[in-house]
N, C-alpha and C positions, 0 to 999 in steps of 0.2 A: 504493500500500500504506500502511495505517495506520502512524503512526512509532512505538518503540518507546515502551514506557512509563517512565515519570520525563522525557520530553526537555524542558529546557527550550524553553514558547514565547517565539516571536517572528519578524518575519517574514523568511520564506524569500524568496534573492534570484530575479530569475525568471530561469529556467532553460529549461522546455519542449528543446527541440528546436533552440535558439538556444545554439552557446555562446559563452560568457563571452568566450573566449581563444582567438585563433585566430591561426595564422600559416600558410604556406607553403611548397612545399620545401624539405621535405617538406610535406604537409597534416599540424598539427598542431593538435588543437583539448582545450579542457578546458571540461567544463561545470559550472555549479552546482547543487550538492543532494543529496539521496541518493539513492547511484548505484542503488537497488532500483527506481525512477521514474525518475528523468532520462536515465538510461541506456538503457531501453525504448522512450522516444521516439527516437531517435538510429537511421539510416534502416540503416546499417550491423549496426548490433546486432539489429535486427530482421530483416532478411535471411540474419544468420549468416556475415559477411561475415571476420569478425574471424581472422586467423590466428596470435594469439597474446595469451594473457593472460597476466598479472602480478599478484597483490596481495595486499598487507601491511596487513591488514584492521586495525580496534583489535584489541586482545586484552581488551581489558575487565577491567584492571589499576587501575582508578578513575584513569586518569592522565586530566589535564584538559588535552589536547592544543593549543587554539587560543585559550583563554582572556587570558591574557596580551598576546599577541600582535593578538588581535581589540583588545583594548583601547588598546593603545599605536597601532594603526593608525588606528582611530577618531577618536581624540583628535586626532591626529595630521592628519584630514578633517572635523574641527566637530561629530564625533560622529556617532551613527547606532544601529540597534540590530545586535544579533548573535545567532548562538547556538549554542551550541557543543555539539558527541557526547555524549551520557551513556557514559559508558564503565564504569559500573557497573549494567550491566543485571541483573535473575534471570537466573540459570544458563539456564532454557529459554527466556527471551525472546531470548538473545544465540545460540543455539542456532537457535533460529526466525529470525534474523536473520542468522545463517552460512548456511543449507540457502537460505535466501531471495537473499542476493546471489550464491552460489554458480551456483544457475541461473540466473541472468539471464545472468551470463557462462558459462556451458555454452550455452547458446542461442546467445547472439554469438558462437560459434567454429565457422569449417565443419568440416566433417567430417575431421579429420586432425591439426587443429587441436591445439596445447598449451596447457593452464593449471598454470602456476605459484603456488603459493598458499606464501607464507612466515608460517610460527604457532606457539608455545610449545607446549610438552610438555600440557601442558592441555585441548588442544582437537583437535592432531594426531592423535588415533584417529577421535575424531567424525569429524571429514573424511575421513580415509580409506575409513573406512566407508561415509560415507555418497556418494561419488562413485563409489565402487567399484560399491556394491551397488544402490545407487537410479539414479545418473546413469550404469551400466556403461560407463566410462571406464575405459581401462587404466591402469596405474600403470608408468612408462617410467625413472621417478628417485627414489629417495626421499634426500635428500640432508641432508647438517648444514651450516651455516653455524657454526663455532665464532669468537669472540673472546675477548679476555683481557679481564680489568676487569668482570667480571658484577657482579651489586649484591652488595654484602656480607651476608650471614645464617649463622646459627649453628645454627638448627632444621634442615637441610639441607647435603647439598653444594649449593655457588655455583654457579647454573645459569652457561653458557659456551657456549649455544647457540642456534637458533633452528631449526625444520624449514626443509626447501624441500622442497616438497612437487612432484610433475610428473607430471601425465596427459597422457594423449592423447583424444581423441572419437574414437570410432569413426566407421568407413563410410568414410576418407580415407588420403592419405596424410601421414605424418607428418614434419614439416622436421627432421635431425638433421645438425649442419654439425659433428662434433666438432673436424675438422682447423684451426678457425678457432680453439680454445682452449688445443691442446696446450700440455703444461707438460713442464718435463727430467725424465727418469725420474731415479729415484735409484740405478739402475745408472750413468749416465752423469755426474749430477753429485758424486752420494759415492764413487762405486769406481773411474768412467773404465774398465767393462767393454768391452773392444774390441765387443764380441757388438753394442751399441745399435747398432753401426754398419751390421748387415745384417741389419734388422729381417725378418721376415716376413709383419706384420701390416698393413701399406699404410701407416703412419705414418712421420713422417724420421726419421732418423736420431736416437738421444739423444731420442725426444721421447716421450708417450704422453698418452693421454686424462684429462683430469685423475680423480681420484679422485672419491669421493662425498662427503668432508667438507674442508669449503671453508677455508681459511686462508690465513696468512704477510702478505708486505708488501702493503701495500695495501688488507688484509680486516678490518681493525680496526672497530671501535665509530668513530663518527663522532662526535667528541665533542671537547673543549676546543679548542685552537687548530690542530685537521687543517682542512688548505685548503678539502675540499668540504664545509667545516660551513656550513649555512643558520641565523644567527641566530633561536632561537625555535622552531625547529622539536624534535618529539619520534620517537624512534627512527627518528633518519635511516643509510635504508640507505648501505652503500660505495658509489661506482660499480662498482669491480669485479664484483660480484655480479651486477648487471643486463647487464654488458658481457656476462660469460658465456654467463649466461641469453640473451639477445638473439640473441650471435653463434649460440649452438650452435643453437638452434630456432624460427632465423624467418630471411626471404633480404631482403636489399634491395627495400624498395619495399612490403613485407609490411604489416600492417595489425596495429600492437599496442594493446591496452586496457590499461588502470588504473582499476579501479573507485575507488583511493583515492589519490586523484595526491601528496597529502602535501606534502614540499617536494621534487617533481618528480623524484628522479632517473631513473624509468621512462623517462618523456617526454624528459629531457636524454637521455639515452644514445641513446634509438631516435630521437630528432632527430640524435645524433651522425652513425651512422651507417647513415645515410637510408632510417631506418622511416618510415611513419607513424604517425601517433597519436590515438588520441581515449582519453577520461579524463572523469573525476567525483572534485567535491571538496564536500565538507560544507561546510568552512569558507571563506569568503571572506577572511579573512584569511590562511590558509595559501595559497590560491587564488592573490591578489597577489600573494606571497613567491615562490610556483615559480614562476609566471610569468617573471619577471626575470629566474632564473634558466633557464630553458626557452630563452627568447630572447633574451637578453643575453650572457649568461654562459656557457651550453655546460659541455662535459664540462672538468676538471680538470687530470685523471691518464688521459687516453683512450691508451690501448693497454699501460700501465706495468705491469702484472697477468699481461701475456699474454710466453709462451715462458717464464716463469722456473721455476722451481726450488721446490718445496715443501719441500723436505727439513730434518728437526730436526735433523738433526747435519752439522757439516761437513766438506766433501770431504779426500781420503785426498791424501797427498804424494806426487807423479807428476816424473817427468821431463821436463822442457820439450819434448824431439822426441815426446811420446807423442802418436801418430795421434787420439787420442780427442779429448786435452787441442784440438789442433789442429784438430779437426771441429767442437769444442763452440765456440772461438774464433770460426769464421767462420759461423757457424750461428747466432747469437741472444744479444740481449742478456743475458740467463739463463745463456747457457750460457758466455760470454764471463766472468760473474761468477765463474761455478764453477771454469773454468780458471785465473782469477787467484789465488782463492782456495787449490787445490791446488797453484800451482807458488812461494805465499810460505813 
């Protein structure tokens, strides 16, 4: 496919059907270039083999994603050339460019299959629309990612959010693992309702499926000195986010994409625990960066997110023998917190 217009030239590393980055047990591979091409060649994508997609496409915010960093890496190898995203596309060329990588990865997902798409208020209706009504995908999640620290502006409220957006492809069946993400109800970690304890809903005890907008410890902006920060990189997701996504709708050994690998964490997390992986990356200098991180370094915070407690306010003053306080104690780290917390 033609590349978008404004992109700077120069040359593209080669790619084909060859990637870049590959490792092992799991099979884990990343290619170079744009994933609207590279990814087409890829024998999996073409078969439809893929059981779960991911991606946090640009947003086309003129943010100059790998420029920097291309530079400092270069320098750093005697030089070479680069070239980095235009991320200020027209309006319909960026458009043309979401409907375009959009189906490539609709293609690569068999039938049952989920895609995850994370995008700004801006472009979230397009999409929906347009997977809804052109690629007749079901819509299984529409979900918020909230964090604190949005950029500041005064013309507006301070955006504090991001979509997650979740289809399904018809014709299959679709992977939904919720019980691998449950979070404490806030009957059980704000009130200590005896009631959590004999659910009806097939879920444990104190626990429930997490809500639709995503927050608390662990869910933050990935920014200044937090441990999973990748020097250089721009809008790097949590892990958490991807843990969830991963755990709830895909199984061990499943087959996850990233059209836009970034600084890895798709790839970390479903290398965590034991996806596989194939991916497409623009930049070769962001390329490097995940990589290390992909294979070197691993997930952070792997499991830290899971069983705890969302709740904004905190738990009510209880009695040390209370059966709840004591269920929540031996039941999960989460819940263990809540009880400490209600019995100071």
């Amino acid at each position: 496919m033609a590349k978008p217009r404004g992109a700077r030239k120069a040359k593209l590393p080669a790619s084909g059907a060859v990637a870049a980055f590959s490792a092992s047990a799991p099979d884990t591979r990343v290619y170079l270039g744009d994933c609207r091409t590279v990814l087409s060649d890829v024998r999996e994508v073409r078969e439809g083999k893929v059981d779960l997609v991911f991606a946090d496409p640009p947003f086309n915010w003129n943010r100059d994603y790998e420029r920097a960093r291309a530079v400092e890496t270069l320098a750093a190898s005697g030089g070479g050339e680069f070239e980095t995203w235009p991320d200020d596309l027209p309006r319909e060329n960026y458009l043309d460019f979401t409907r375009e990588w959009i189906g490539v990865c609709a293609r690569a997902l068999r039938p049952g299959g989920s895609m995850w798409i994370n995008i700004p208020d801006d472009t979230a209706a397009e999409i929906v629309v347009f997977v809804k009504n052109e690629l007749k995908f079901a819509m299984a999640n529409w979900c918020i990612w909230h964090y604190r620290f949005g950029q500041n502006r005064t013309g507006g409220f301070i955006n504090s959010k991001v979509h997650a957006l979740h289809f399904v492809k018809p014709g299959g069946i679709a992977t939904w693992r919720p019980e691998r993400v449950l979070e404490m109800s806030d009957r059980a970690s704000i009130y200590f309702d005896p009631r959590t304890l004999s659910k009806k809903d097939g879920m444990p005890a104190g626990k429930r499926v997490p809500m639709d907008v995503w927050y608390g410890a662990n869910w933050g902006r990935i920014q200044g000195n937090n441990k999973e920060r990748r020097h250089g990189h721009d809008n790097q997701l949590p892990e958490a986010y991807l843990e969830r996504v991963i755990l709830a709708t895909s199984d061990e050994g499943d087959l996850v994409l990233d059209p836009f690998v970034g600084s890895g964490t798709t790839a970390t997390v479903a290398r965590a625990y034991g996806r596989r992986f194939i991916g497409s990356e623009f930049s070769k200098a962001n390329a490097v960066s995940a990589w290390e991180r992909i294979r070197d370094i691993g997930m952070i915070n792997k499991g830290k997110a899971l069983n705890r407690s969302s709740a904004i306010f905190k738990a009510r003053g209880v009695g040390k023998n209370n059966a709840v306080v004591r269920s929540l104690r031996e039941g999960s780290v989460g819940g263990a917190e809540a009880a400490e917390e209600a019995e100071a």
